[in-house]
N, C-alpha and C positions, 0 to 999 in steps of 0.2 A: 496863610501859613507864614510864620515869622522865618526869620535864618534861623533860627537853634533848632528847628526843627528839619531843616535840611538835611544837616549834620547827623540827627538822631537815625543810631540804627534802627531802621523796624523788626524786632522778629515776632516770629509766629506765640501765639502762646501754649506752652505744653503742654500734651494731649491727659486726657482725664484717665487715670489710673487709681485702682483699689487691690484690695487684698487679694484677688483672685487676677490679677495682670501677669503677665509670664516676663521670666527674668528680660528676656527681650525687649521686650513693651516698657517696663520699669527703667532700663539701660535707656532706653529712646527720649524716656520722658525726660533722665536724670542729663541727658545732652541737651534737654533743652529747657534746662535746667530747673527742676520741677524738685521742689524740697520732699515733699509729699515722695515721688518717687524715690526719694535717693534714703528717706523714714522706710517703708516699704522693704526698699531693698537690703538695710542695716537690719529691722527685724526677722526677714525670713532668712539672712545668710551671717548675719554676726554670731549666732552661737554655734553653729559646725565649726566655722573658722578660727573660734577661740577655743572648742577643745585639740583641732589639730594642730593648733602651733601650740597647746600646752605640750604637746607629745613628742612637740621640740624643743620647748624652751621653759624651764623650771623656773623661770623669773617672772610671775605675774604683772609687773611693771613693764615689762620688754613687750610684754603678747599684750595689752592693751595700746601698750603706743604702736607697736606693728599693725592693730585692729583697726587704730583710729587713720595710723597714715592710709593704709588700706583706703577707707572710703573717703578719705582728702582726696586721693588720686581716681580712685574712681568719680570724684563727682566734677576734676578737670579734666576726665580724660574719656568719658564715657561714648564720646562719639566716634572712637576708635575701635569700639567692640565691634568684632566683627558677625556677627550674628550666632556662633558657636555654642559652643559651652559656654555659658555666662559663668556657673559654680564653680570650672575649670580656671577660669580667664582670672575669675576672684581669687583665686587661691596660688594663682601664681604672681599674683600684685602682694598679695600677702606673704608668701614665705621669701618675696625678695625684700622686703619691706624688714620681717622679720631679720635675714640674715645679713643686711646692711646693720642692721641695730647691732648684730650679736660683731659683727666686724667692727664697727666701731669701740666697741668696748673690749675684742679680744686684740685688739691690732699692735699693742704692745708684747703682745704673748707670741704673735706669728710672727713679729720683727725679732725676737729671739731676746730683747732685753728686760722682760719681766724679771722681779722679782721672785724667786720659788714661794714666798711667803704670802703672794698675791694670791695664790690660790686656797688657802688656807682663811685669808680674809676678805674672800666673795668678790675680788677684783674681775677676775680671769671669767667666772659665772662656775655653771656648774657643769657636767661631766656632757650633757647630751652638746651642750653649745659648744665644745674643745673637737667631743666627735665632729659635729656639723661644721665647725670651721675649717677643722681635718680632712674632710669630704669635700668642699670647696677649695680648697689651698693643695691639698696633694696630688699624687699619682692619681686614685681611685677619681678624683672632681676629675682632674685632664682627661680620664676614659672617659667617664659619664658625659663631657661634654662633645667628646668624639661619638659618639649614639649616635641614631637619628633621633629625632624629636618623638616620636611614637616611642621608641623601646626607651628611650629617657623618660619620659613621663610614668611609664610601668613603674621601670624601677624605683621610678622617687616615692609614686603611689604606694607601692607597697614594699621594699623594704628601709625609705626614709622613710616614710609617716607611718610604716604598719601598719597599711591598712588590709583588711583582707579582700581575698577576689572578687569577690560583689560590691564589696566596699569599692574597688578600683575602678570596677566595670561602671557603675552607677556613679564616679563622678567624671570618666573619661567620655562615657557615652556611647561604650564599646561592648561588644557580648562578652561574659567570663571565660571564653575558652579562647577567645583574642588576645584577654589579660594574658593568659599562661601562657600562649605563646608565643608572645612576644616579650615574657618574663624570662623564660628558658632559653630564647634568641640573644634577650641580653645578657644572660648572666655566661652564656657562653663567649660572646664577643669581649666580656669583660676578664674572662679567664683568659685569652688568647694575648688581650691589650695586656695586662699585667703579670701575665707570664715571661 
């Protein structure tokens, strides 16, 4: 055995994964760093992911680079998953991903020295991205992020993404009557905070 070979790390080689591997298994493979895996896990979760951040973001150009950073970061960071929710875990690398983009391109508009005529010629974006920066920048983001994690997740579930109760139950992991009440919990704590 020469010296370069000293030096050379060894790792294991990535365990075999196909179309029937659970998000889990795919996430395992894509930490050790398995292309195939990380293919896998872009086809069964890239098109949920790109109709809900259509439902945030009007700019087809914004929701693909959000998509693509998305699985940049999932495929340096997959050995961080913790065994959860994987569709959960995705979609919160994506709608932070997402609303770094929409921040960067609103950041002249929240600094207050925009142009009024920026928004007339597509600078600013469009009406859900001003809401959603709205919602991170203001009052309402400062409540939301006084939440606990649990009643936070609800509400971003369904009434940021609009998703309905089954919708929310089915990507939180939780039964629908959980969703509600812990929708009703925060929507209450949210009236107390901004009252």
């Amino acid at each position: 055995m020469g010296p370069f070979n000293l030096w050379r790390r060894r790792t294991a080689d990535p365990p075999d994964v196909d179309a029937d591997s659970t998000d889990a298994e795919l996430l395992a493979a894509v930490a050790a760093r398995s292309t195939t895996a990380l293919r896998l896990l872009h086809q069964r979760h890239a098109p949920w992911l790109r109709v809900r951040l259509s439902r945030r973001c009007a700019d087809p150009d914004a929701v693909d680079d959000a998509l693509q950073e998305t699985f940049l970061a999932v495929w340096r960071s997959a050995g961080r998953f913790d065994g959860g929710n994987a569709a959960g875990w995705l979609w919160t690398i994506a709608i932070r991903r997402l609303v770094s983009a929409l921040r960067a391109r609103g950041s002249r508009w929240i600094g207050g020295d925009a142009d009024p005529g920026d928004l007339a010629n597509g600078v600013i974006g469009s009406a859900e991205e001003v809401v959603l920066l709205g919602v991170e920048h203001g009052d309402l983001g400062s409540a939301l992020n006084r939440l606990s994690p649990e009643l936070r997740a609800v509400i971003e579930a369904t009434v940021l993404d609009g998703l309905t109760t089954r919708e929310a139950a089915r990507l939180l992991g939780i039964p629908e009557g959980t969703v509600k009440s812990r929708a009703a919990r925060a929507r209450a704590r949210l009236r107390e905070e901004l009252s």
